[in-house]
C-alpha positions as CSV (number, residue, x, y, z in Angstrom):
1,X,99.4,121.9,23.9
2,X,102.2,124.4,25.7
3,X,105.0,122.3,26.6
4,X,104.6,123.1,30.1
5,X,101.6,121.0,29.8
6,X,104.2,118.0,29.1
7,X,105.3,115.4,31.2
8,X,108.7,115.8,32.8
9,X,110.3,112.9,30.1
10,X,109.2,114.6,27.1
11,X,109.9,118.3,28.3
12,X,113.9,117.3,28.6
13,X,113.5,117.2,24.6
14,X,110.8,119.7,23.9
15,X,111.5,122.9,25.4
16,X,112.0,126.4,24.5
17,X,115.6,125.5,22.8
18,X,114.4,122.2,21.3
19,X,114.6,124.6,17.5
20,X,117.7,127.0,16.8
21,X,114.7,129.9,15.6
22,X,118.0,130.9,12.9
23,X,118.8,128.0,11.4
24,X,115.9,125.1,12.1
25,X,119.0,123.2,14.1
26,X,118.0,121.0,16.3
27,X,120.9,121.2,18.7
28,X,121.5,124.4,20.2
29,X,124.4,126.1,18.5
30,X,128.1,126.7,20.3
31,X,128.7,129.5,20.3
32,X,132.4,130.8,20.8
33,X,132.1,134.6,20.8
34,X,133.9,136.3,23.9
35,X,132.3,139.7,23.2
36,X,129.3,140.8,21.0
37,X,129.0,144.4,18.3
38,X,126.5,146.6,19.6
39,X,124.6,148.2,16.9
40,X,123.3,151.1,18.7
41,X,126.1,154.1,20.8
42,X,123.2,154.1,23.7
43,X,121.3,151.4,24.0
44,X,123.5,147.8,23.7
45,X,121.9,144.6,22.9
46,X,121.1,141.6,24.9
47,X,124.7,140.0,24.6
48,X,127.9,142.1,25.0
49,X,130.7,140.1,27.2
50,X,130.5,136.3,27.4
51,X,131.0,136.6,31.3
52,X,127.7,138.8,31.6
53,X,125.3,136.3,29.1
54,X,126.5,134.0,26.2
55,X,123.6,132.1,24.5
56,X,124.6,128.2,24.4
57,X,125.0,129.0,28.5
58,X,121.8,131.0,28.7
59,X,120.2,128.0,26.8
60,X,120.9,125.2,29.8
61,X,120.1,128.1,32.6
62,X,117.1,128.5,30.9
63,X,116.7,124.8,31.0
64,X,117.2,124.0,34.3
65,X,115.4,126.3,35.4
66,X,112.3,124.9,33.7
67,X,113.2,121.4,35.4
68,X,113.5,123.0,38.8
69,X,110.2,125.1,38.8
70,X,112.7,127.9,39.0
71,X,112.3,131.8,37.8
72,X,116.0,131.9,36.7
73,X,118.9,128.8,36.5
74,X,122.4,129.6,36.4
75,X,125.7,127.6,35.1
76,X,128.6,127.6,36.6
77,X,132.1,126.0,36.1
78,X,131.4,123.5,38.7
79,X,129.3,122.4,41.4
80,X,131.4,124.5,43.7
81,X,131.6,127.7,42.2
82,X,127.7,127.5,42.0
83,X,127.6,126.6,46.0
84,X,130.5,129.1,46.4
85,X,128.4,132.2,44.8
86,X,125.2,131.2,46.7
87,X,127.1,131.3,49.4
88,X,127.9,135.3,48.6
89,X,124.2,135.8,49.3
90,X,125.4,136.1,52.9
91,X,127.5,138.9,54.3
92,X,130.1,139.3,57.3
93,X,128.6,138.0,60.7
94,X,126.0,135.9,59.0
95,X,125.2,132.3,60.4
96,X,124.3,129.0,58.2
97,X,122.7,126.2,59.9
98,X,124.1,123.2,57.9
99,X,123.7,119.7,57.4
100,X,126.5,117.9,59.3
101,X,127.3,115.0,56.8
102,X,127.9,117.6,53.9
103,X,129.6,117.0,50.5
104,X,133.6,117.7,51.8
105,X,134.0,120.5,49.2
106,X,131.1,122.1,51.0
107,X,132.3,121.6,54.4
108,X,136.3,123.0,53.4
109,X,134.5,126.5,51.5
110,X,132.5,126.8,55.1
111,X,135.1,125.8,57.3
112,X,138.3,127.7,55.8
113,X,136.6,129.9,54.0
114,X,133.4,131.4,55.0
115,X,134.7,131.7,58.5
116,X,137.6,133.4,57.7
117,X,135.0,136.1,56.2
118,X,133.2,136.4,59.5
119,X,130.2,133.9,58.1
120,X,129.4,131.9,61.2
121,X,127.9,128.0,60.8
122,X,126.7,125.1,63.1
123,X,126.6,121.6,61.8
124,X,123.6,119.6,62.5
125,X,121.9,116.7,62.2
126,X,119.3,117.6,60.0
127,X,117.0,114.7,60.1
128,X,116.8,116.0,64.0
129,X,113.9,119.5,64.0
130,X,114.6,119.8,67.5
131,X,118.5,119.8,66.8
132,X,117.8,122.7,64.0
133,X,116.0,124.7,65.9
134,X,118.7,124.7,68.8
135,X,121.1,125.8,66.3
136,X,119.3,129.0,65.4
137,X,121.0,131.9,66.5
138,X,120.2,135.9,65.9
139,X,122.1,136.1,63.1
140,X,121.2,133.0,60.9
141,X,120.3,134.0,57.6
142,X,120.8,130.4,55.5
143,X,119.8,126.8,56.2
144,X,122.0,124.6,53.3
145,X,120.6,121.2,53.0
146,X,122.3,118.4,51.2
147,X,119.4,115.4,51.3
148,X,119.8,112.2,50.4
149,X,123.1,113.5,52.3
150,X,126.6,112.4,51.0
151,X,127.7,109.8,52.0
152,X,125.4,108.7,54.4
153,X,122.1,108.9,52.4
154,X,120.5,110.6,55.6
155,X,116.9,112.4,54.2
156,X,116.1,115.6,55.7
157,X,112.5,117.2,55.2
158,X,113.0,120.5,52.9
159,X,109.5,121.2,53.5
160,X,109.8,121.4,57.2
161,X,113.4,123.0,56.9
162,X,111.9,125.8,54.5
163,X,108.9,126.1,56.8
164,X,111.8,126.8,59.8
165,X,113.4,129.4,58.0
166,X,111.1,131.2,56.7
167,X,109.9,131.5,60.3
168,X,113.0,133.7,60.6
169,X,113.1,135.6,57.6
170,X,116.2,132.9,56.3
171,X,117.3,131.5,52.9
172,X,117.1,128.0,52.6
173,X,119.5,126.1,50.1
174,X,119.0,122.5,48.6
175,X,121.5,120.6,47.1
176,X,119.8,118.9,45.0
177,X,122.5,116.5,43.4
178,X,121.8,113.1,44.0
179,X,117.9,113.3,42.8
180,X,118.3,116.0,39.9
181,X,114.5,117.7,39.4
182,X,113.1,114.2,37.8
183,X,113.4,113.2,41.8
184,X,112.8,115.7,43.5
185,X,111.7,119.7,43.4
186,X,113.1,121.4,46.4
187,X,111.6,124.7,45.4
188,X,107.7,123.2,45.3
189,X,108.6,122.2,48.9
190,X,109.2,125.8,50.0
191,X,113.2,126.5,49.1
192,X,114.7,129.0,47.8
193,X,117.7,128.0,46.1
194,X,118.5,124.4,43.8
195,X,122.3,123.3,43.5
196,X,123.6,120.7,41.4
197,X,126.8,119.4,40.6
198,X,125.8,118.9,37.1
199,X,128.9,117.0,36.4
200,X,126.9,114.5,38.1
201,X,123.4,112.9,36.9
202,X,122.6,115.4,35.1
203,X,125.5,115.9,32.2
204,X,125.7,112.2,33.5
205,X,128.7,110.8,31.1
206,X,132.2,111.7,33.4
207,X,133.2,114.3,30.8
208,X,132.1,117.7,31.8
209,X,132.4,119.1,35.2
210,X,129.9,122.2,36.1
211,X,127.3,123.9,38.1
212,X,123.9,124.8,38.3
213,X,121.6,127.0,40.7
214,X,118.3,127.7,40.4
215,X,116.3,130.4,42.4
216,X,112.6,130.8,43.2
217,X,112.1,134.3,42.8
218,X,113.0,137.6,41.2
219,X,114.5,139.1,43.9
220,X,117.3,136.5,44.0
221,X,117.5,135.9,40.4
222,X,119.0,139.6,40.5
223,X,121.1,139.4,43.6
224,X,123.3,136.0,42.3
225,X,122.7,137.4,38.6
226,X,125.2,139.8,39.9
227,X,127.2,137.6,42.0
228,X,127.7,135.5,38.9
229,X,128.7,138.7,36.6
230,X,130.6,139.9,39.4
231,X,132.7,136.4,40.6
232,X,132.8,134.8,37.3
233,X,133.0,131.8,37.8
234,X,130.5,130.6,34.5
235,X,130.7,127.8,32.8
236,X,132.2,127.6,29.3
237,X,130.0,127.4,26.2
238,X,131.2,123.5,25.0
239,X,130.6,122.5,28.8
240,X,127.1,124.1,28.6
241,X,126.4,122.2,25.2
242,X,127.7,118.8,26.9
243,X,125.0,119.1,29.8
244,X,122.4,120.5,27.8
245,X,122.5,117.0,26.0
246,X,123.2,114.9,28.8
247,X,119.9,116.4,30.5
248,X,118.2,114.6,27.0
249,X,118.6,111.3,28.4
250,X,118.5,111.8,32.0
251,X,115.2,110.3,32.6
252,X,115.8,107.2,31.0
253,X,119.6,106.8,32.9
254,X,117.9,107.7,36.5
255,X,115.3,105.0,36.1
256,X,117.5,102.1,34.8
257,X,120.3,103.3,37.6
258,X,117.7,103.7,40.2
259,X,116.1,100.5,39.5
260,X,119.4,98.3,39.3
261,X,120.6,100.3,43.0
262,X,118.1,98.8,44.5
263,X,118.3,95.4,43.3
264,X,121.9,96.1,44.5
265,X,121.1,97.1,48.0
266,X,118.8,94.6,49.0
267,X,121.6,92.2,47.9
268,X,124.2,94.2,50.1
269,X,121.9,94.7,52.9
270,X,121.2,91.0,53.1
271,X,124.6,89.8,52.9
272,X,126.3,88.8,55.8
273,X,129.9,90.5,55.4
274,X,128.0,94.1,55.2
275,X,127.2,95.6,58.2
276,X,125.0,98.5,56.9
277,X,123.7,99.6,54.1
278,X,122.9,103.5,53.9
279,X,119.9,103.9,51.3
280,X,116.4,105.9,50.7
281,X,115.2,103.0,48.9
282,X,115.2,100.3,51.6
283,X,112.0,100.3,54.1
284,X,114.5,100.1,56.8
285,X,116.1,103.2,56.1
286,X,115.1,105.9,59.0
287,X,113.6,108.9,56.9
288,X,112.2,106.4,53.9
289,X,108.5,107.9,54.9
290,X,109.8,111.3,54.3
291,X,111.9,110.1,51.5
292,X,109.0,108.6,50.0
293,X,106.4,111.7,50.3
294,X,109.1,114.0,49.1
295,X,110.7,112.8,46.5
296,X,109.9,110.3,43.5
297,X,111.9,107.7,43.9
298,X,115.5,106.9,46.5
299,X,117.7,107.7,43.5
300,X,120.8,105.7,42.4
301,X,123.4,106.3,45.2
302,X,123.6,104.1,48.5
303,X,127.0,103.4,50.8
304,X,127.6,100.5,52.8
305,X,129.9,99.2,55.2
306,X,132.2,96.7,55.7
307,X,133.9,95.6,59.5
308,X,137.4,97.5,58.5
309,X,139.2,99.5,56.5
310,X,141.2,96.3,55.1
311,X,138.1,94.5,54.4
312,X,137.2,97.7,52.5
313,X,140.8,97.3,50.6
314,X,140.2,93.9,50.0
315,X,136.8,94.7,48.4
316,X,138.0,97.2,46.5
317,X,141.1,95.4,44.9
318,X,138.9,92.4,44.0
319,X,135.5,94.1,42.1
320,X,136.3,94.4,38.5
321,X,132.8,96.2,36.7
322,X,133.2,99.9,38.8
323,X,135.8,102.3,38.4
324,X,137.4,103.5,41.6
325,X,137.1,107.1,41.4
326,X,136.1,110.5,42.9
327,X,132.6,111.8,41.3
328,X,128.9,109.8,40.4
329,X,126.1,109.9,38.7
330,X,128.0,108.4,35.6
331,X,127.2,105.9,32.6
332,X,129.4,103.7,34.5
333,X,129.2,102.2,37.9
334,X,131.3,104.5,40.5
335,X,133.1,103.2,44.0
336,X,134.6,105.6,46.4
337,X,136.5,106.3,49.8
338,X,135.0,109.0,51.2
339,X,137.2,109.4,54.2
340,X,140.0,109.5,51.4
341,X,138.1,110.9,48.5
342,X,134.9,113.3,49.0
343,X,135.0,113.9,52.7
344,X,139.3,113.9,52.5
345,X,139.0,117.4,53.8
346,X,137.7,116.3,56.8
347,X,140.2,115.4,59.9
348,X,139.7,111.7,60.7
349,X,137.7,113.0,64.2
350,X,135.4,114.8,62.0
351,X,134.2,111.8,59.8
352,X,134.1,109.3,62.5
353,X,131.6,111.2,64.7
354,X,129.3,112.3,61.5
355,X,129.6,107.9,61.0
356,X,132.1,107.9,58.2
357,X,134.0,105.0,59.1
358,X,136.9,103.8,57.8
359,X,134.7,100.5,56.1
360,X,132.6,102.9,54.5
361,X,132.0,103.0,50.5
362,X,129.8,104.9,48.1
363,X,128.5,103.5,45.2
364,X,127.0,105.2,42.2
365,X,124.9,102.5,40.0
366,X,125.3,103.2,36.6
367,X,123.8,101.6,33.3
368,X,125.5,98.2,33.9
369,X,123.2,95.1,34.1
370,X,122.5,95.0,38.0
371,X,123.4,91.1,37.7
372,X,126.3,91.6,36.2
373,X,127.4,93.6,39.3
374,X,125.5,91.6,41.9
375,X,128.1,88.7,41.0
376,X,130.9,91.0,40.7
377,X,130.4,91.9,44.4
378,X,129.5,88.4,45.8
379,X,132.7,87.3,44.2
380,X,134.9,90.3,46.0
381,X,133.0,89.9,49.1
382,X,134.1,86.2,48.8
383,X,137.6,87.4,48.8
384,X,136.9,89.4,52.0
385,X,135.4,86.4,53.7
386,X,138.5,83.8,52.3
387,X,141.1,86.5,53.7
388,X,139.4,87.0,57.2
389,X,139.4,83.4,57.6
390,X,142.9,83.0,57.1
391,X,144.3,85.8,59.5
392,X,141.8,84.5,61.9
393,X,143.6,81.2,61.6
394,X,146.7,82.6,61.7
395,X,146.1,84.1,65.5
């Protein structure tokens, strides 16, 4: 059968690049050349300067792409340079409604930089219809949704956003991140552009960083075909070859991840030193209807909070099994500070009335036994518990 008959497992292996036609390889080839000999004075070939096409990049655009449901992927050298370019889409006195609890590389490029280009925005709570549709003005021309959101985990309805813009004759972005296409398929629910961090879940091993988009239709695939050519920002051809075989395996990593995150957040979420627990996955999470009829599964990222900022220290200087680091969607198990890490470019006011606290942690559950972790945080929580006792005390 075609291989578009194939389930979504097998087709991460068996796609149109699962054969170098050349050589029988099974890997798609690296290849290195910056520019390309044209055989004919008129008419050039397919390839001539890396920036325009290069094969081993082509190869994961036309990958993704497959994954999304898209027309036409592009790879970029990060997750910003992909939302960056999209961005371009929009000219001088444009408007973005956009989801208020947004990735903090997202909310600097809008804030410091769009608006300095005469691109207007409103932040909004997304998960609110009523709220989105008060934010549209004459001249709004995007809707950019980040759902689950980062880091609160809030789920927004992309059919209902899509539905909303199209209303209006607007774009409608997805970041698409946290859920990767074995999740979740933002353009079957009526969206028009797919990003991805791909440094993320999908290369899925902390040793690439790049960027992915994937469009719906033709008439975009031409306009950010030449916003790509023109900005440059691609992604180089090792980087390519890195998330073209992380993407192999990302099946099997999401289910084990997703599957130990929430073992991990019924254990948070019924411990008595956390005071929330932010995650799709839990039946008392607001939107986990819509998370449920949207997507296939909550994914393997969740935040919680503790009472303070020093309990948060506390935890943190006592849990041995996660890195503390910036990034997710990794082998291994990631913590981090958003108010000091992802949402750092956010003033303090900012966070605090989006509801990132100071106590407030993200995890990314990787491949680790969700035990193993389980008693990892029980014994740094105990830590947390032992030191409040004693300053208490000590009033």
């Amino acid at each position: 059968m075609a291989h578009e008959e194939y389930s979504f497992e097998t087709r991460l292996l068996h796609n149109q690049h699962k054969i170098d036609p050349v050589t029988g390889a099974v890997s798609v080839p690296i290849q290195h050349a910056s520019t390309f000999h044209q055989a004919d004075f008129d008419q050039f070939g397919k390839y001539d300067y890396g920036r325009s096409l290069n094969p081993t990049r082509e190869a994961l655009e036309d990958v993704i792409a497959e994954l999304e449901g898209g027309v036409k992927g592009f790879a970029f050298a990060s997750g910003m340079a992909a939302i960056s370019t999209a961005f371009l889409l929009l000219s001088s006195g444009d408007h973005i409604v956009i989801t208020e609890d947004v990735y903090g590389g997202t909310f600097r490029m809008v804030t410091q930089v769009l608006s300095r280009l005469g691109i207007e925005h409103t932040f909004v709570d997304m998960t609110n219809l009523d709220e989105v549709k008060e934010a549209i003005q004459q001249n709004t021309k995007a809707f950019y949704v980040e759902t689950p959101s980062n880091p609160l985990m809030k789920v927004t309805d992309i059919r209902a956003i899509s539905e909303i813009a199209n209303e209006i004759n607007a774009l409608t972005f997805v970041d698409n991140t946290f859920l990767t296409p074995y999740h979740q398929k933002p353009l079957a629910l009526g969206a028009d552009v797919v990003l991805h961090s791909a440094t993320k879940f999908l290369a899925g091993h902390s040793d690439v960083v790049a960027g992915l988009a994937v469009v719906k239709d033709e008439d975009l695939a031409k306009r950010l075909g030449f916003l790509q050519n023109s900005f440059g920002a691609i992604l180089g051809v090792q980087d390519a070859w890195l998330v073209l075989r992380g993407i192999k395996t990302l099946s099997v990593r999401l289910e084990q991840s997703q599957k130990s995150a929430i073992k991990i957040a019924e254990f948070l979420d019924a411990h008595p030193l956390v005071e929330k627990v932010h995650y799709p996955g839990l039946e008392s999470h607001p939107q986990y209807p819509i998370q449920k009829e949207q997507a296939d599964g909550p994914g393997a990222v969740l935040s919680f909070e503790l009472a303070t900022e020093d309990a948060l220290r506390t935890f943190v200087a006592n849990v041995e099994i996660p890195v503390f680091a910036v990034s997710l969607g990794a082998v291994e198990s990631i913590l981090s500070y958003p108010a000091k890490m992802s949402h750092a470019a956010m003033s303090r006011e900012d966070r605090l009335q989006r509801g990132i606290t100071d106590g407030l942690v993200r995890l990314s559950v990787g491949l680790e036994n969700p035990d193993d972790l389980i008693k990892d945080f029980s014994q740094a929580l105990e830590e947390v518990r032992a030191k409040h006792l004693v300053l208490q005390q000590g009033e």
